[in-house]
TORDREN-338822 format. One record per atom (N, C-alpha, C): residue number from 1; residue in one letter; atom name; x, y, z. Coordinates in nm, 3 decimals. Example, Ala and Ser with C-alpha at 12.3 -4.5 7.8 and 13.67 -1.06 7.14 Angstrom:
residues 2
1 / A / N / 1.319 / -0.569 / 0.780 $
1 / A / CA / 1.230 / -0.450 / 0.780 $
1 / A / C / 1.320 / -0.330 / 0.780 $
2 / S / N / 1.285 / -0.225 / 0.708 $
2 / S / CA / 1.367 / -0.106 / 0.714 $
2 / S / C / 1.290 / 0.003 / 0.787 $
END
This chain:
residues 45
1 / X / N / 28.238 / 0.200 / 22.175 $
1 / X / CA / 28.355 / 0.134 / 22.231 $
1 / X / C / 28.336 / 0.104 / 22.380 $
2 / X / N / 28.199 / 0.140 / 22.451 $
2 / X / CA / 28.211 / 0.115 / 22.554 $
2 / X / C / 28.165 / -0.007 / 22.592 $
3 / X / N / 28.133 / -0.091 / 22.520 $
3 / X / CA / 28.132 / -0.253 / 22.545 $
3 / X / C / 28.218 / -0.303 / 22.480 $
4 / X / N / 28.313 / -0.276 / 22.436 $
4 / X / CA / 28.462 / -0.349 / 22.421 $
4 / X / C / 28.540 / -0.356 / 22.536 $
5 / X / N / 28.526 / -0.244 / 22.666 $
5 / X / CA / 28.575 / -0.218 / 22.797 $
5 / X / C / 28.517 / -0.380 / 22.834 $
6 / X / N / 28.438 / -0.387 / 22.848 $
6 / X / CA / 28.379 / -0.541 / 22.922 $
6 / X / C / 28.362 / -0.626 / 22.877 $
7 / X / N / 28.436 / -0.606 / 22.734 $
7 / X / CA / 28.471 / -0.739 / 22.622 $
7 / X / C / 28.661 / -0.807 / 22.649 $
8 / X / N / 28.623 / -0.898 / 22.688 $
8 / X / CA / 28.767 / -0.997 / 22.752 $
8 / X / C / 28.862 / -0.972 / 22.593 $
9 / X / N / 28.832 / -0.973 / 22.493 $
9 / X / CA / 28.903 / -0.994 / 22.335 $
9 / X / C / 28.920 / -0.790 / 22.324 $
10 / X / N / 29.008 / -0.716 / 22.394 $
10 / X / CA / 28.986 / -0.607 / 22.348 $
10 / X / C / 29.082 / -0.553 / 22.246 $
11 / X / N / 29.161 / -0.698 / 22.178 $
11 / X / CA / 29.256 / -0.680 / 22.071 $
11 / X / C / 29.179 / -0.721 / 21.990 $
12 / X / N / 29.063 / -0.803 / 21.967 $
12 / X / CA / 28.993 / -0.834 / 21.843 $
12 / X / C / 28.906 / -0.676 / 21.831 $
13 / X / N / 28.840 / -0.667 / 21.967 $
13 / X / CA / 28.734 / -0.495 / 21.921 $
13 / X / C / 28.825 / -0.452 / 21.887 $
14 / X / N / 28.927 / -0.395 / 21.926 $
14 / X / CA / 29.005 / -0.274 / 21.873 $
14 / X / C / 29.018 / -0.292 / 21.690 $
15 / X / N / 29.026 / -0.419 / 21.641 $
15 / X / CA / 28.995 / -0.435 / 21.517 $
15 / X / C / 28.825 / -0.370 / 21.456 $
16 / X / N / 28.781 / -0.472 / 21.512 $
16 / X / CA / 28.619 / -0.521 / 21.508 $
16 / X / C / 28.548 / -0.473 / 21.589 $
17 / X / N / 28.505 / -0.313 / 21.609 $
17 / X / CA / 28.449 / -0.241 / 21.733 $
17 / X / C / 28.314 / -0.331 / 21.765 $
18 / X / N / 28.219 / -0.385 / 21.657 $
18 / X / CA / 28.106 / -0.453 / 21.692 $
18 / X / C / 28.117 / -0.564 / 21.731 $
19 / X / N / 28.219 / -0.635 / 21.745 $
19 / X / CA / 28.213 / -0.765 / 21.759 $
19 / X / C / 28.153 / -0.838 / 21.925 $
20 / X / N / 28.183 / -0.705 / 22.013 $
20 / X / CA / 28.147 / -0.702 / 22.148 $
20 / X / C / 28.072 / -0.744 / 22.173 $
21 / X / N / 27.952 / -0.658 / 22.072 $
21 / X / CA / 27.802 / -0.633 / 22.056 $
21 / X / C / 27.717 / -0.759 / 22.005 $
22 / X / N / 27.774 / -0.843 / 21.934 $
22 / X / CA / 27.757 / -0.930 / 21.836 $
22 / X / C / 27.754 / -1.034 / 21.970 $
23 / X / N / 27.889 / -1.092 / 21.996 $
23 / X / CA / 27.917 / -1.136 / 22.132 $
23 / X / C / 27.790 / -1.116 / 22.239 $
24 / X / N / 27.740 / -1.001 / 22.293 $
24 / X / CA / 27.690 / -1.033 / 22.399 $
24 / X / C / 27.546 / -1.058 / 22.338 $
25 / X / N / 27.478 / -1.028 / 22.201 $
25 / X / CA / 27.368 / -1.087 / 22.191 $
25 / X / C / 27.384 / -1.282 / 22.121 $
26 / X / N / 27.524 / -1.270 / 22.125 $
26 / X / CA / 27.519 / -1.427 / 22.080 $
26 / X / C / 27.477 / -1.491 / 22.214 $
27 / X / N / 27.529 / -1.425 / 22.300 $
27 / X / CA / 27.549 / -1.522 / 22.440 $
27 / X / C / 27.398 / -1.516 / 22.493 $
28 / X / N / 27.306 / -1.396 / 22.483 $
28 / X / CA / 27.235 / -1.371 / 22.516 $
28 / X / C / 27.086 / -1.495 / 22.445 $
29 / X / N / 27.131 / -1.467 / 22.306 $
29 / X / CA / 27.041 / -1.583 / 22.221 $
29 / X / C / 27.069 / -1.726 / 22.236 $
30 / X / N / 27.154 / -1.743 / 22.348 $
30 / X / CA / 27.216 / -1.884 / 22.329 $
30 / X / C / 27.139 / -1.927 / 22.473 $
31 / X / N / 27.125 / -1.845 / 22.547 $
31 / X / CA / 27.059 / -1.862 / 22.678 $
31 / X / C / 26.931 / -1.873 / 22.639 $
32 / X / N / 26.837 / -1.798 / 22.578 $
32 / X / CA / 26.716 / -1.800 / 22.589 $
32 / X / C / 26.699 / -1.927 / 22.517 $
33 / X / N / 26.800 / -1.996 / 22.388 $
33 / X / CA / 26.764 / -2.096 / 22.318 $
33 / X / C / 26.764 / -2.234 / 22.413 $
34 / X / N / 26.819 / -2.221 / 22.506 $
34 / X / CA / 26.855 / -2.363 / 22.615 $
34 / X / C / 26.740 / -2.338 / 22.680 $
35 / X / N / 26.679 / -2.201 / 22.738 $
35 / X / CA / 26.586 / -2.234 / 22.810 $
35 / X / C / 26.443 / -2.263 / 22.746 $
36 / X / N / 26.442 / -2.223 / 22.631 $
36 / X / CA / 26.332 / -2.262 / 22.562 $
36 / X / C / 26.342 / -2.394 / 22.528 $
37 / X / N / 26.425 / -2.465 / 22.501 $
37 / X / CA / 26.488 / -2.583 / 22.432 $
37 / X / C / 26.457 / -2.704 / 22.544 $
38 / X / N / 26.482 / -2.669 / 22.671 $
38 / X / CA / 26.434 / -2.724 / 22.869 $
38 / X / C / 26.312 / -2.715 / 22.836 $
39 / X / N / 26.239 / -2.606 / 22.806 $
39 / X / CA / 26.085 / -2.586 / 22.819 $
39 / X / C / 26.013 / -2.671 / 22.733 $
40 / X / N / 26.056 / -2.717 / 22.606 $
40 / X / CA / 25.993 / -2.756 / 22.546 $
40 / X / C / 26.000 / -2.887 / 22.563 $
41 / X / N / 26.116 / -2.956 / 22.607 $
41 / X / CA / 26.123 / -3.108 / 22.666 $
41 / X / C / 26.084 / -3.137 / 22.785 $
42 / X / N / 26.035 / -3.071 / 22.873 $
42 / X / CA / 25.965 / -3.097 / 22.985 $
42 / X / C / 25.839 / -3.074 / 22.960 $
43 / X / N / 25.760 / -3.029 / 22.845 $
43 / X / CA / 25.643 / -2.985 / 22.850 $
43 / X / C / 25.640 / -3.130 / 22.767 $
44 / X / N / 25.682 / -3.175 / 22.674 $
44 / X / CA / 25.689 / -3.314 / 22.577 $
44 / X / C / 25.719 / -3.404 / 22.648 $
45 / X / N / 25.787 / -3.446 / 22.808 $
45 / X / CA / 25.775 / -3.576 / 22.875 $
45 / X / C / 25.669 / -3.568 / 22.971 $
END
């Protein structure tokens, strides 16, 4: 529960204790996918 503290939705964790967790590796996989996603179109122009 201690990344539900620094989860903005702490009425959805309080349901869904993982959802935090879920959340910060979505955000996390969503970053590396843009920067790979940059990398690969600048390496292709």
């Amino acid at each position: 529960m201690r990344g539900c503290k620094l989860c903005r939705y702490s009425s959805v964790c309080n349901d869904l204790p993982g959802i935090c967790i879920l959340m910060i590796y979505a955000t996390i996989a969503v970053v590396v996918g843009v920067l790979i996603f940059l990398f690969i179109t600048q390496e292709l122009l």
